[in-house]
C-alpha positions in Angstrom: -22.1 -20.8 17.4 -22.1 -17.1 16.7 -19.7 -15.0 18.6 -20.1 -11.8 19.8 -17.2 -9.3 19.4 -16.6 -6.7 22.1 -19.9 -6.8 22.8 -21.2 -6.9 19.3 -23.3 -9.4 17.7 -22.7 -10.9 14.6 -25.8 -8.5 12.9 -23.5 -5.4 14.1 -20.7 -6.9 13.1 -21.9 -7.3 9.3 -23.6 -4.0 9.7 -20.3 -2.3 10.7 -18.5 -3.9 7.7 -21.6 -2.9 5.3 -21.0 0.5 6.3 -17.3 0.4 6.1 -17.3 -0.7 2.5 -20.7 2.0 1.6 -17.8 4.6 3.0 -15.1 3.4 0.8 -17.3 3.2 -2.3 -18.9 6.9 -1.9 -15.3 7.4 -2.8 -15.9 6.1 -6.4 -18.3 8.7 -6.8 -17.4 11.4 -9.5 -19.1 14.2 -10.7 -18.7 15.7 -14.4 -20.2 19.5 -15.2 -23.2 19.1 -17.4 -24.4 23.3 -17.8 -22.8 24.5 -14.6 -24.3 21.8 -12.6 -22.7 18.6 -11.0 -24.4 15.7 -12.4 -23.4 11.9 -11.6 -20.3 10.4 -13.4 -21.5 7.1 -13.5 -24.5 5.3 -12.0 -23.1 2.2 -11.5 -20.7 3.7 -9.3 -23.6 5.1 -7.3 -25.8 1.9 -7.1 -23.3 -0.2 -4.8 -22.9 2.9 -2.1 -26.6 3.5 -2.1 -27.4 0.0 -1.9 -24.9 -0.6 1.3 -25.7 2.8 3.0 -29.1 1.3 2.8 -30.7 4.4 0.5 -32.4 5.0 -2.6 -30.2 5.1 -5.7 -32.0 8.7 -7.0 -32.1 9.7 -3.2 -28.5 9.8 -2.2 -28.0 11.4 -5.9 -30.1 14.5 -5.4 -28.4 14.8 -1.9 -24.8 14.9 -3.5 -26.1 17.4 -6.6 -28.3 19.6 -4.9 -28.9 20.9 -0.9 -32.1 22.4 0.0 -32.0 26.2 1.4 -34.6 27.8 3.2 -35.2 31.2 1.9 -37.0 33.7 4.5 -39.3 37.2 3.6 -41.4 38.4 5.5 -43.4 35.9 7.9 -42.6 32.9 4.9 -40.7 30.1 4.8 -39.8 28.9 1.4 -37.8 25.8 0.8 -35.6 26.0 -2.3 -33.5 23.2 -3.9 -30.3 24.6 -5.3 -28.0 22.5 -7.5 -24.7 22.5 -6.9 -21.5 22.5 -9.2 -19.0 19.4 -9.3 -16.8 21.2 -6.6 -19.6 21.4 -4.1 -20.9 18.0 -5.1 -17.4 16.6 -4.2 -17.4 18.3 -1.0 -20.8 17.3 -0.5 -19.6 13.4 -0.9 -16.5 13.6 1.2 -18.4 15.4 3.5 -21.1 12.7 4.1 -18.3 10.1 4.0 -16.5 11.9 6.9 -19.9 12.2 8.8 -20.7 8.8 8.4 -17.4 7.4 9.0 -17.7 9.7 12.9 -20.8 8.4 13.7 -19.5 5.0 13.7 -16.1 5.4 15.2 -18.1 7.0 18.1 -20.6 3.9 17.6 -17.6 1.5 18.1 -15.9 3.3 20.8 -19.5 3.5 22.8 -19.5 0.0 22.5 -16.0 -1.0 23.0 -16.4 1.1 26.7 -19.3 -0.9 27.7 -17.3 -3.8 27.2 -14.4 -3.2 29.2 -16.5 -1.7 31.8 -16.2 -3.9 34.9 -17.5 -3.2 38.8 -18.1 0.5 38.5 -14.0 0.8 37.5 -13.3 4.0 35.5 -11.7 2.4 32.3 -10.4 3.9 29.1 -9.5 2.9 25.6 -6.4 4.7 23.9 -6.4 4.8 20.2 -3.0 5.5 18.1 -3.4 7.3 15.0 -1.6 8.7 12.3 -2.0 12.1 14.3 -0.5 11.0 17.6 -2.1 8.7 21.1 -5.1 9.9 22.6 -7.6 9.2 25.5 -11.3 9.0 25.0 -13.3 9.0 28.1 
């Protein structure tokens, strides 16, 4: 039978781990300069993330090369795609690794408090990092 860790089912289990790994492999991404612009490294190193993060290859590419800026003159809106160069597109990556990576620590914690929770008692989880003990409520 199936078992269910703090409160998560085997699905959310797998789907926490899938995550994990698209995380560690959006590391592998690297970014040469192909006429001032960042431009993909390799795209086999970009297939596995995309596929694990659950988004299209040529997607999740154009994300980490290029952001879109919205330009504003008088009463218009324009939308503008701007490509980036290989120092943005790296900050780009770590940047939606890091954002990523929150959103599921806050996922796991969320879950781990409904866990504990038991008869209305205020209960917390401590978590020791590299950076010292704190409390999350």
């Amino acid at each position: 039978e199936a078992m269910s860790v703090v409160g998560l089912s085997v699905e959310d289990q797998d789907s926490v781990l899938q995550l994990v790994a698209g995380i560690l492999h959006l590391g592998n991404i690297s970014f040469r300069e192909e006429n001032n612009y960042a431009v993909v490294e390799s795209q086999d190193f970009l297939a596995f993330p995309a596929f694990l993060l659950g988004v299209p290859q040529d997607r999740l590419c154009s994300k980490l090369t290029s952001r879109i800026m919205d330009s504003k003159w008088g009463g218009k809106t324009e939308s503008i795609s701007v490509t980036l160069n290989t120092e943005q597109a790296c900050f780009s990556r770590d940047a939606l690794s890091k954002a990523v990576y929150t959103r599921l620590f806050d996922f796991l914690v969320d879950c781990i408090n409904k866990a504990i929770q038991k008869d209305q008692e205020e209960l917390n989880i401590g978590v020791l990092d590299i950076y010292g003990f704190e409390i999350f409520q």
